[in-house]
C-alpha positions in Angstrom: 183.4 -103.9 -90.3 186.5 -105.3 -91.9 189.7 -102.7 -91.2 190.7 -102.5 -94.8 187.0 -101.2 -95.2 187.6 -98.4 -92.9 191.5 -97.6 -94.9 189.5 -96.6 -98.1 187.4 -93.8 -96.7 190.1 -92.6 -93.8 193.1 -92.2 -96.6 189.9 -90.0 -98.9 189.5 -87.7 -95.7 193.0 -87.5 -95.2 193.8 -86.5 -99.0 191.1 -84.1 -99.4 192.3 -82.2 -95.9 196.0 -82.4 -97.4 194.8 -81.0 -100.5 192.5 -78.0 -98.9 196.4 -77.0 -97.2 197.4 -76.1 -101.1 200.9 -76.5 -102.6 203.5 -73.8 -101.0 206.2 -74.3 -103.8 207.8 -76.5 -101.6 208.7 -73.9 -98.8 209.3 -75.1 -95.3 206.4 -75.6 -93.5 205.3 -73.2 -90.9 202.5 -73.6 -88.4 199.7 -71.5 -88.0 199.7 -69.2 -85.5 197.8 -70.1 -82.0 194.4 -68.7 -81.7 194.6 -66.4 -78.9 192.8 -67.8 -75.6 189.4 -66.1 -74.7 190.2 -63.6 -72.3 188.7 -64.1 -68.6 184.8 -62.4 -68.1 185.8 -58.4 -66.7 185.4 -58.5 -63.1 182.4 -56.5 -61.8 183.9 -53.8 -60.1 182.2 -50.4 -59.4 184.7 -47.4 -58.6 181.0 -44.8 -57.7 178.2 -45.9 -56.6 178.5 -49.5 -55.0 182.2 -49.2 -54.5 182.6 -50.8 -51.0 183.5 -49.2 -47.9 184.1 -49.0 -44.2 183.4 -44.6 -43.7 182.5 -41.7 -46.1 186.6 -41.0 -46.1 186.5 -44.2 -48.8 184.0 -42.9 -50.8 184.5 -40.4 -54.0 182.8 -37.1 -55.0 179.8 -38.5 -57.0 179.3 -41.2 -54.1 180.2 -39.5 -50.9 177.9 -41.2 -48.3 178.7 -44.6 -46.5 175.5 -46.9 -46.5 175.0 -49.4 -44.5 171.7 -51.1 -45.5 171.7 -53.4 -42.1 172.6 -51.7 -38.7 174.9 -55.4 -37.9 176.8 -55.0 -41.6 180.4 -54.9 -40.6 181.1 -52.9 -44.1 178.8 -50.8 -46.4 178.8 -49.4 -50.1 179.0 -45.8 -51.3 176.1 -44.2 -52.2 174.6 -40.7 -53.2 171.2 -38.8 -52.6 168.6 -39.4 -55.4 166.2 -37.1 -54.1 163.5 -36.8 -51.1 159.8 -36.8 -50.8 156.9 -37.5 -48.3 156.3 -41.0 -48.9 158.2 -44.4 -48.1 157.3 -46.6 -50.8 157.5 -44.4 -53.6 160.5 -43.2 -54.8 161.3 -39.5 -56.3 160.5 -39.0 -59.8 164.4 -39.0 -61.6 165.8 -40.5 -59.2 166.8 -43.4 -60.4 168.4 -41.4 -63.8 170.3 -39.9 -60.7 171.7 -43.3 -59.6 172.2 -44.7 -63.6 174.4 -41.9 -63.7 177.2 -42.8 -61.1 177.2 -46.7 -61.7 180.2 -48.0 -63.7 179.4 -52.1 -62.7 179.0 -54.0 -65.5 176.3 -56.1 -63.9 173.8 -55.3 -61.3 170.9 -52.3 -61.6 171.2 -48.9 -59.9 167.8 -47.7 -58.3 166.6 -45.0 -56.3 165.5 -47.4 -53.7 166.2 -47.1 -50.1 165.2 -44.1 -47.8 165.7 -43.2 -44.0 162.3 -43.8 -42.8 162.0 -45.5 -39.6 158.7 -48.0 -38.6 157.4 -46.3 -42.3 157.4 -42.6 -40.7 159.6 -40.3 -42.5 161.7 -38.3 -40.3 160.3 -34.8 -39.8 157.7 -35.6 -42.6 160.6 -36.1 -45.3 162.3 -39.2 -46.5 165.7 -38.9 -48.2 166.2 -41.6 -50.9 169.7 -43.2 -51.2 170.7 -45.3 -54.7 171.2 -48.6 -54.3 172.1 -51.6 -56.5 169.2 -54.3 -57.6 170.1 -57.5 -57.7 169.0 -61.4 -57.7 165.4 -62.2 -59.6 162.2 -60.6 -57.7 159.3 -61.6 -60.1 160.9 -62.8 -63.4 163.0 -59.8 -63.4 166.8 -60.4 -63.3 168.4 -57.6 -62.0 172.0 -58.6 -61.7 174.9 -59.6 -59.5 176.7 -57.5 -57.1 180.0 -55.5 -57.9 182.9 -55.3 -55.6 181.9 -59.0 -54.3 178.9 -57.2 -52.0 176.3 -59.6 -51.0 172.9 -59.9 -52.2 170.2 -59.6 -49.9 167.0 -59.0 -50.1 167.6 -57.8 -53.6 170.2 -55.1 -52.4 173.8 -55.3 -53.0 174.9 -54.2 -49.2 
């Protein structure tokens, strides 16, 4: 293509974008204003349930216990009671309503899910179920990162 061929329809684009600014009564010209810059994604941070710490002293009210999910973890995550029952693989009806209730993480999923069986006995005949945060994909189900920059293992935030 010739470059005089390619003046014609640049100068007709050029025009019709100078003519969509529209006449200002020859005022001075002012620039628009800068769009403002997205702002950064909220960090996931949980101040409850989830809320990382080292002894029950660092935990609030509505999360007062310390839980460590693995005896070697050098830190755990606060956590509360959701309920207790006579079975290990079956949590407490409600409980999970429990946990919902005292997460403020914007990503993640609170569950009734751990208790303080031992070799799947419950002590004295009674398992006490602890909420914990789901998270990672366990069959097709996306359940969320982990707030507070806890680590995700075996589908637990710990």
């Amino acid at each position: 293509m010739r470059p005089a061929a390619l003046l014609v329809p640049l100068a007709s684009v050029l025009l019709g974008l100078l003519a969509g600014c529209g006449d200002d009564g020859g005022a001075t010209p002012q620039l628009d204003a800068p769009e403002a810059a997205d702002a950064p994604p909220a960090a996931n941070v949980a101040t409850k349930l989830a809320k990382a710490c080292a002894s029950p002293a660092e935990c609030p009210p509505e999360a007062p216990r310390c839980i460590k999910l693995s005896p070697t973890a050098a830190s755990g995550f606060c956590s509360l009671d959701c309920g207790s029952n006579t079975t290990v693989d079956m949590a407490p009806a409600g409980g999970t309503a429990l946990c919902e209730a005292q997460y403020d993480g914007t990503s993640g999923t609170p569950i009734c899910g751990a208790n303080d069986s031992t070799n799947d006995v419950c002590p004295g005949g009674t398992c006490t179920w602890v909420c914990v945060v789901a998270c990672g994909v366990l069959d097709a189900q996306d359940f969320g990162t982990c707030p507070n920059d806890l680590a995700c293992t075996g589908n637990a935030c710990n």
